[in-house]
C-alpha positions in Angstrom: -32.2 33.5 -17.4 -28.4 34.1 -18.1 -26.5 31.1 -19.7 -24.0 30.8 -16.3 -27.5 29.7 -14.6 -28.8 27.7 -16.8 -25.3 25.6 -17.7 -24.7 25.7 -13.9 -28.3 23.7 -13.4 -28.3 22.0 -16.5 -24.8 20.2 -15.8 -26.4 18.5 -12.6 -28.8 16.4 -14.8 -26.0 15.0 -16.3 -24.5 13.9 -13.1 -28.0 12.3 -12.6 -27.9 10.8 -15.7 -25.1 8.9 -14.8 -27.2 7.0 -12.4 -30.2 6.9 -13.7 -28.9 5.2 -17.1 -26.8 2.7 -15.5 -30.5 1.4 -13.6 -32.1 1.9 -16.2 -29.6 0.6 -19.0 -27.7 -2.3 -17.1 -29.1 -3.3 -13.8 -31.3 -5.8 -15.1 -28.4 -7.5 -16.7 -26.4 -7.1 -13.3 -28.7 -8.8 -11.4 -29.5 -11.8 -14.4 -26.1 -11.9 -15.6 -23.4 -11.1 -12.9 -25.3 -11.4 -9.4 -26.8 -14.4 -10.5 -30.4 -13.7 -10.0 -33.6 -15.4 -12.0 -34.9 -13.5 -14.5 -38.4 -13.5 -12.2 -36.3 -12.7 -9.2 -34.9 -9.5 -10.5 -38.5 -8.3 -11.9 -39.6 -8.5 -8.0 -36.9 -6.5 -7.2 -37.3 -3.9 -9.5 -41.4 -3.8 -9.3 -40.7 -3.4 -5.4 -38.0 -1.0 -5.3 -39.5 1.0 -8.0 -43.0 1.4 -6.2 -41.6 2.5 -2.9 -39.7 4.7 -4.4 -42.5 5.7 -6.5 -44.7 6.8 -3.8 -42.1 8.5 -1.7 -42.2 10.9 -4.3 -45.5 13.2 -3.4 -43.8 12.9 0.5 -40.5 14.2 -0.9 -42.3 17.1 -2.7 -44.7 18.3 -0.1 -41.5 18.1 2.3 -39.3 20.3 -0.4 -41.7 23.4 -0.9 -42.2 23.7 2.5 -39.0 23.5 3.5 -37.2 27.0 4.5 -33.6 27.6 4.8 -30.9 30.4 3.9 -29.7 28.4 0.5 -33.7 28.2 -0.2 -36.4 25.6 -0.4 -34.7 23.2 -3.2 -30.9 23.9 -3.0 -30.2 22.3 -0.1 -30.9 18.6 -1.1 -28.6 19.0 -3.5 -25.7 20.2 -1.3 -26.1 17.7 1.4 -27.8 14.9 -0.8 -24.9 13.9 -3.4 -22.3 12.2 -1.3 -24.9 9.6 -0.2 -26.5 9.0 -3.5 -23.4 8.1 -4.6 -22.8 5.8 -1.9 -25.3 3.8 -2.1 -25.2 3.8 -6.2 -21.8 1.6 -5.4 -23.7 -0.5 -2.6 -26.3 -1.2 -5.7 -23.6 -2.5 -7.9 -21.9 -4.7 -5.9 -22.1 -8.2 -5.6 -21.5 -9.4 -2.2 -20.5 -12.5 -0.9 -23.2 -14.3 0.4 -25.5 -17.2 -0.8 -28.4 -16.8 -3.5 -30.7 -16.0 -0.8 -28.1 -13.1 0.7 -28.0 -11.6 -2.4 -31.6 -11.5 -2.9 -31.2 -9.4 0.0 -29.3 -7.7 -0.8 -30.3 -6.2 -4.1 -33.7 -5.6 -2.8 -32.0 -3.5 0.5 -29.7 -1.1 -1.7 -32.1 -0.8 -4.6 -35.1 0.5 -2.2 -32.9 2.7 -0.9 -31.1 3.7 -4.2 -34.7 4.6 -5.2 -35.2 6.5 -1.7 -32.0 8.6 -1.9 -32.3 9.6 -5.7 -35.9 11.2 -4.5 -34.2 13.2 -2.2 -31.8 14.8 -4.6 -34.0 14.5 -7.7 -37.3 16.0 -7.2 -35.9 19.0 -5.4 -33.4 19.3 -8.9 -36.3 19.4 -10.9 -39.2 21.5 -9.4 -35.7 24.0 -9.2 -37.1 25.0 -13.0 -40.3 26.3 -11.9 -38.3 28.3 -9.4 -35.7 29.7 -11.7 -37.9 31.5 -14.4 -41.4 32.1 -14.9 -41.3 32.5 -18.5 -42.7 30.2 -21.0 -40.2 29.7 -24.2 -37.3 30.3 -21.3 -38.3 27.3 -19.5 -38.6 25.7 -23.3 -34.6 26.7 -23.4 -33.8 25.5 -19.6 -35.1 22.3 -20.2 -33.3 22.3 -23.6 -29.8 22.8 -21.8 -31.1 20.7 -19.2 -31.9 17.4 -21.1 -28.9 18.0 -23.5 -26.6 17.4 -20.3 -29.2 14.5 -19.9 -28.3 12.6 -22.8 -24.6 13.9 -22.9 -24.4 11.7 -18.8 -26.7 8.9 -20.7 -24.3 8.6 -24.0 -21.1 8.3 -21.1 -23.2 5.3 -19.7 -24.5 3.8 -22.6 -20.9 4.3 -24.5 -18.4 3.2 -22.1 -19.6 1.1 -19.1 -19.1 -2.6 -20.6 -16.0 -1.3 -22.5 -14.6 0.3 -19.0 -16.4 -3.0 -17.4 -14.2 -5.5 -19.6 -11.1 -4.2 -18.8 -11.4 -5.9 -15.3 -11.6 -9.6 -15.2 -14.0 -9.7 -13.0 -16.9 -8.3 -14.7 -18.6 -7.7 -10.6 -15.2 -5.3 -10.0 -15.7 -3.7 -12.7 -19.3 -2.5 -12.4 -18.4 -1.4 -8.9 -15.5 0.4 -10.1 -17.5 2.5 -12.8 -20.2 3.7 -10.2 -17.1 4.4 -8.3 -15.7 7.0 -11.1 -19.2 8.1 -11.6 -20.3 9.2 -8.3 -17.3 11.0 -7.6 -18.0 13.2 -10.9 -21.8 13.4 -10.3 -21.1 14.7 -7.1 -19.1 17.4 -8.1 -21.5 18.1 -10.8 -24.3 18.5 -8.1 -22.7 20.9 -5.7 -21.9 23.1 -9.2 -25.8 23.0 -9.7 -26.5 24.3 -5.7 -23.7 27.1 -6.3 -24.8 28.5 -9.8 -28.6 29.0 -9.3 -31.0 31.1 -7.2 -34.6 30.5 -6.2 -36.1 34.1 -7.7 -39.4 32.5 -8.3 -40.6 32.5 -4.9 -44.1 31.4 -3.0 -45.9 33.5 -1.0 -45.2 33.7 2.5 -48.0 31.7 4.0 -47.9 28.0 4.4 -48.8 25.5 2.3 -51.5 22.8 3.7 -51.9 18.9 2.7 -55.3 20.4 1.5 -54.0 22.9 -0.5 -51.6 20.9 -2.5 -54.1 17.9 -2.8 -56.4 20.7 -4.8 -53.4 21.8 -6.7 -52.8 18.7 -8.3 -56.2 16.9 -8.3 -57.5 19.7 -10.2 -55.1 20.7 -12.4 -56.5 19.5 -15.7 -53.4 20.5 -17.7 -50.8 18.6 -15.5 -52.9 15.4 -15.5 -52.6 15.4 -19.3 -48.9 16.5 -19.1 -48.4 13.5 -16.3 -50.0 11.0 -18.8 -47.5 12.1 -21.7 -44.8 12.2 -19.7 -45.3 8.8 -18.4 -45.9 7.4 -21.8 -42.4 8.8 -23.0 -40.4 6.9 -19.8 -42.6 4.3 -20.0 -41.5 3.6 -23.8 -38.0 4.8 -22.9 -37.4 2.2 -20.2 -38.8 -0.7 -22.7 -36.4 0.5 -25.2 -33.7 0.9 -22.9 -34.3 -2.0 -20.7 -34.2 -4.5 -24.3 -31.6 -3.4 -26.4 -28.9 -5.1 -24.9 -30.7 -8.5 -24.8 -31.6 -7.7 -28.5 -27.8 -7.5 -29.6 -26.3 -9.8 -27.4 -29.0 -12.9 -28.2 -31.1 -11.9 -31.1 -28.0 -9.9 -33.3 -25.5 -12.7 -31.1 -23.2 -10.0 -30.8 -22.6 -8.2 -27.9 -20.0 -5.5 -29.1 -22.7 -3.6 -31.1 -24.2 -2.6 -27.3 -22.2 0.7 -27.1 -22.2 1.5 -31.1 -26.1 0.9 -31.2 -26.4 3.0 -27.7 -23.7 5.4 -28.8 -25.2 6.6 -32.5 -28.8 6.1 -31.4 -27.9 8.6 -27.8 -26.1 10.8 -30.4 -28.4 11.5 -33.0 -30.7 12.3 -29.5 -28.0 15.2 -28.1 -28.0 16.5 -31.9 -31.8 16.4 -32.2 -32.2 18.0 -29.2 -31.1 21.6 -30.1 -34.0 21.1 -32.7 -36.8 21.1 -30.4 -37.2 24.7 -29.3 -37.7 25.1 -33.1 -40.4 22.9 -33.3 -41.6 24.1 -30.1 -41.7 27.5 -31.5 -43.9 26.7 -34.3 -46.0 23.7 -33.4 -46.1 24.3 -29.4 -44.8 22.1 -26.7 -47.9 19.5 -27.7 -47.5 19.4 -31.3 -43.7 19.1 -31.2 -44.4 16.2 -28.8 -46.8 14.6 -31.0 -44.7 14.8 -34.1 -41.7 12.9 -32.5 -44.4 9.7 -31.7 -45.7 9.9 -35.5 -42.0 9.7 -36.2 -41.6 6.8 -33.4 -44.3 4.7 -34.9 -42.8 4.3 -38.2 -39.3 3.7 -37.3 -40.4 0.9 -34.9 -42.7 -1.0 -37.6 -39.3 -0.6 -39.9 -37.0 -1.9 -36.8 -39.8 -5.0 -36.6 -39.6 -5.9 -40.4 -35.6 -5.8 -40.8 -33.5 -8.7 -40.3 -31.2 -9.3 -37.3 -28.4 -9.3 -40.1 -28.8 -6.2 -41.6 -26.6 -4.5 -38.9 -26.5 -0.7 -40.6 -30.8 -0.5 -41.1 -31.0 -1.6 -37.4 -29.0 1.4 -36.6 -31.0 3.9 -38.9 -34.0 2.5 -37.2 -33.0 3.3 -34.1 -31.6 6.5 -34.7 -35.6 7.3 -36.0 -36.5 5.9 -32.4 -34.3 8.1 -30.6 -35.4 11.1 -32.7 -38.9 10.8 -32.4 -38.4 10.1 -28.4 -36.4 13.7 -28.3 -40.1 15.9 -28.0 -40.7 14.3 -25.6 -38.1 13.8 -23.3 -37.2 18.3 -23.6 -40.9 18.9 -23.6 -42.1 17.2 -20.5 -40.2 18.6 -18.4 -41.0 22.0 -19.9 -44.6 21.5 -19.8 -44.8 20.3 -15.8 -43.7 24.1 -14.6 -46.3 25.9 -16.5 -49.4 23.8 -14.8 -47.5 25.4 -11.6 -48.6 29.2 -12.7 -52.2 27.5 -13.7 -52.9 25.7 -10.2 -51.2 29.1 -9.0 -53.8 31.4 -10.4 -56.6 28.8 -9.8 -56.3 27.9 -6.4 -53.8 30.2 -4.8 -51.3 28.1 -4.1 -47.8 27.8 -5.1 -47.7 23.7 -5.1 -44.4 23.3 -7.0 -42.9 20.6 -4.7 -45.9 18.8 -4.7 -46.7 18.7 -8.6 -43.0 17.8 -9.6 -43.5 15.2 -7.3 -46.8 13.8 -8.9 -45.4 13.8 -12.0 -42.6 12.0 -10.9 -44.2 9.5 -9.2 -45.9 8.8 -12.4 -42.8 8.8 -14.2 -41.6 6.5 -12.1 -44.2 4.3 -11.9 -43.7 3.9 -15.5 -40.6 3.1 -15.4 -41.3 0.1 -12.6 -43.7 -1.4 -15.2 -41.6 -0.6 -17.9 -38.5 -2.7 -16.3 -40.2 -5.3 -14.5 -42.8 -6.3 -17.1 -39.5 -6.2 -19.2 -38.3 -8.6 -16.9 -41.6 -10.7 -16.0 -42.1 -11.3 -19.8 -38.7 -12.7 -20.5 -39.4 -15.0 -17.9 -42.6 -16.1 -18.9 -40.8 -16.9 -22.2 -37.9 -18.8 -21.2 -35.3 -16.6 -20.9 -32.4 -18.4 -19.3 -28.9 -16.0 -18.7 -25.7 -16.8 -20.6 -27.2 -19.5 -22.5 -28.6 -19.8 -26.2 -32.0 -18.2 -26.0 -35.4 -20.3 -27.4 -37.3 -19.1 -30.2 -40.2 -17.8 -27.7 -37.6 -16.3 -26.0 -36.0 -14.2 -29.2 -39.1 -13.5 -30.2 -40.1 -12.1 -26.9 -37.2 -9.8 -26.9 -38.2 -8.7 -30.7 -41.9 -7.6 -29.3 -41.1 -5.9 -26.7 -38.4 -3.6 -28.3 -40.6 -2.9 -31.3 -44.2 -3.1 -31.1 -44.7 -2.4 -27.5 -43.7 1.3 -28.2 -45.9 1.7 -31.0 -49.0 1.1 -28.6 -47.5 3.6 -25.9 -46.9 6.3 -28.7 -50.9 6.2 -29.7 -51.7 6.7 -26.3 -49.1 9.4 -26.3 -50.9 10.9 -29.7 -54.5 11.1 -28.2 -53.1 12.8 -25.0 -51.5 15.5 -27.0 -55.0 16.4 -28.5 -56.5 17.0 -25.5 -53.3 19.2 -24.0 -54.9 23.0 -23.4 -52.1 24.9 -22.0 -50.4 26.2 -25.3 -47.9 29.4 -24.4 -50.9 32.1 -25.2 -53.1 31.4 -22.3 -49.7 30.5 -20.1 -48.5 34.0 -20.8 -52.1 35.7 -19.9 -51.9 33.0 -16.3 -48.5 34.9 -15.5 -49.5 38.1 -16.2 -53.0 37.9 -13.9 -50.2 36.3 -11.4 -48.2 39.2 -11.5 -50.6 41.9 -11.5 -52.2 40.0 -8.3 -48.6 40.0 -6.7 -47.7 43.7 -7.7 -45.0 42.8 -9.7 -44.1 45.8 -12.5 
């Protein structure tokens, strides 16, 4: 793994990232706040949109390893899937002009297939990592370059889209505008990520069936338990994410701290990122993991206790957050590969396509219940856009960014203690893997 392959792939993610945080960060306050849409509206649309694309997931994986082409099984989605994921990110963020009911429409029409076209390109761009090195602490590294180019897309969005958005006077124009910019530079960033990498960690030769992939993930211990952390990271991510802004624009009652809080909090992520191969080094993938939700825990009880006043302990708070959410965020996507090597030698089958697309349609279902019951309880308590918020409602807002993540980070704990697949018994999989395939 040379550092021209891993850059090349890891600079794709951040071209993601550009998407995926503006959902995740600002489409809820799109459709509440400029579309126009009830609170309970726009938690049907995302709890819709976010299923179907949920469950097009294990389609899009069983689809990727068994497709066969010159630029390889994974590749191509890249190549010919940017230009209309970036489309229909614009579509997504636009407001057209039709009545309340039209635009109902309309956000449910270019969210589902939003969610439909990001599948395309996105599972393919991640079970790429099982297919560019087989090696455990490499794949550690990978995802470390990977997820740093992550955040570095994610601090862009968080940073400068309602700066960039408020030089426009129509706040509508200037949404559409920004996912303009951005999907002409994720696009770009894409095609770099086809051209720089190679598939060298290849199947065998003979096809894979529904059967064989069904096996591969149904009893595959390890990536179950890998799934359920992973989950329980986006699921406390989206939360997070989904909440700040409503936090600081009616709890704080001032908006401008949005980017500072996102900015500080997303770069004391991209610093503590570089730390977790460290970690990962001496505690393993699981116990690196586990340390950053013990550090989770006690920076959200602190965030609960401190007064919407006290402007610079909310922000040390949330730096903790971010930090202790950093394990996670590297590690998961490490730990996904190796369970391909241990359904490999257990069933033999190479099922990459299909696990990366289990575990993503887990991730993704968390993040559906993470944005809509976001959505669902501020409507249950009142929330009413560009207005003065109730007390219920404040204190709805206060919940949910604090204490809901505690209870998502002790599931997190107890899934970690159960995790088997520590790099010792990986690197004995491989080897039996390549002594079976004849490899030197």
């Amino acid at each position: 793994m040379n550092l021209k392959t891993a850059a090349g792939y890891a600079v794709g993610d951040f071209g993601i990232n550009l998407y995926f945080i503006s959902v995740m960060t600002y489409l809820l306050y799109f459709y509440t706040d400029v579309m126009g849409l009830s609170a309970v509206a726009a938690g049907g649309v995302f709890a819709v949109a976010r299923f179907i694309d949920a469950i097009t997931d294990p389609l899009m994986g069983a689809l990727a390893e068994r497709t066969r082409t010159r630029w390889g099984r994974m590749r191509p989605y890249l190549l010919f899937g940017a230009i209309p994921l970036g489309v229909i990110t614009v579509l997504t963020f636009t407001v057209p002009d039709l009545a309340p009911g039209g635009k109902l429409v309309w956000a449910y029409t270019t969210y589902i297939l939003f969610g439909l076209i990001y599948t395309v390109v996105t599972i393919p761009y991640a079970t790429l990592t099982a297919s560019l090195t087989d090696e455990y602490q490499a794949r550690t590294r990978l995802s470390t370059y990977r997820i740093g180019c992550a955040f570095g897309g994610g601090f862009l969005v968080s940073v400068g889209t309602m700066p960039f958005v408020s030089l426009f006077d129509d706040e509508a124009f200037g949404f559409q505008m920004l996912m303009v910019l951005f999907a002409v530079v994720a696009t770009q960033l894409l095609w770099v990520s086809f051209a720089a990498t190679d598939e060298v960690v290849q199947p065998k030769k003979e096809k894979i069936s529904l059967r064989d992939s069904l096996r591969a993930i149904t009893f595959n211990r390890p990536l179950l338990v890998v799934i359920g952390i992973f989950s329980c990271g986006m699921l406390s991510f989206t939360v997070r994410q989904t909440t700040t802004a409503y936090f600081f624009m009616y709890n704080v009652g001032d908006p401008s701290l949005i980017a500072w809080f996102f900015g500080v909090t997303l770069g004391c992520m991209l610093v503590g990122i570089w730390l977790v191969p460290s970690l990962s080094d001496r505690f393993g993938k699981a116990g690196a993991t586990r340390l950053g939700a013990y550090l989770t825990i006690v920076a959200c009880i602190g965030f609960y206790f401190t007064p919407y006043d006290a402007i610079v302990p909310l922000f040390v708070w949330g730096c903790l957050i971010a930090l202790g959410g950093t394990p996670v965020a590297v590690l998961g996507w490490a730990m996904i590969p190796d369970t391909v090597e241990y359904a490999e030698l257990k069933h033999g089958v190479r099922a990459d396509g299909a696990i990366y697309a289990t575990a993503s349609f887990f991730q993704k279902l968390a993040k559906t219940i993470g944005g809509a019951g976001v959505a669902f309880i501020l409507g249950m308590a009142g929330y009413v856009a560009n207005q003065p918020q109730t007390p219920q409602a404040l204190d709805a807002i206060h919940a949910v960014l604090t204490l809901v993540p505690i209870g998502i980070m002790l599931v997190l704990i107890v899934l970690t203690k159960i995790y088997s697949l520590d790099e010792q018994r990986h690197t004995e999989i491989v080897m039996r893997l390549d002594s079976a395939r004849g490899s030197p």
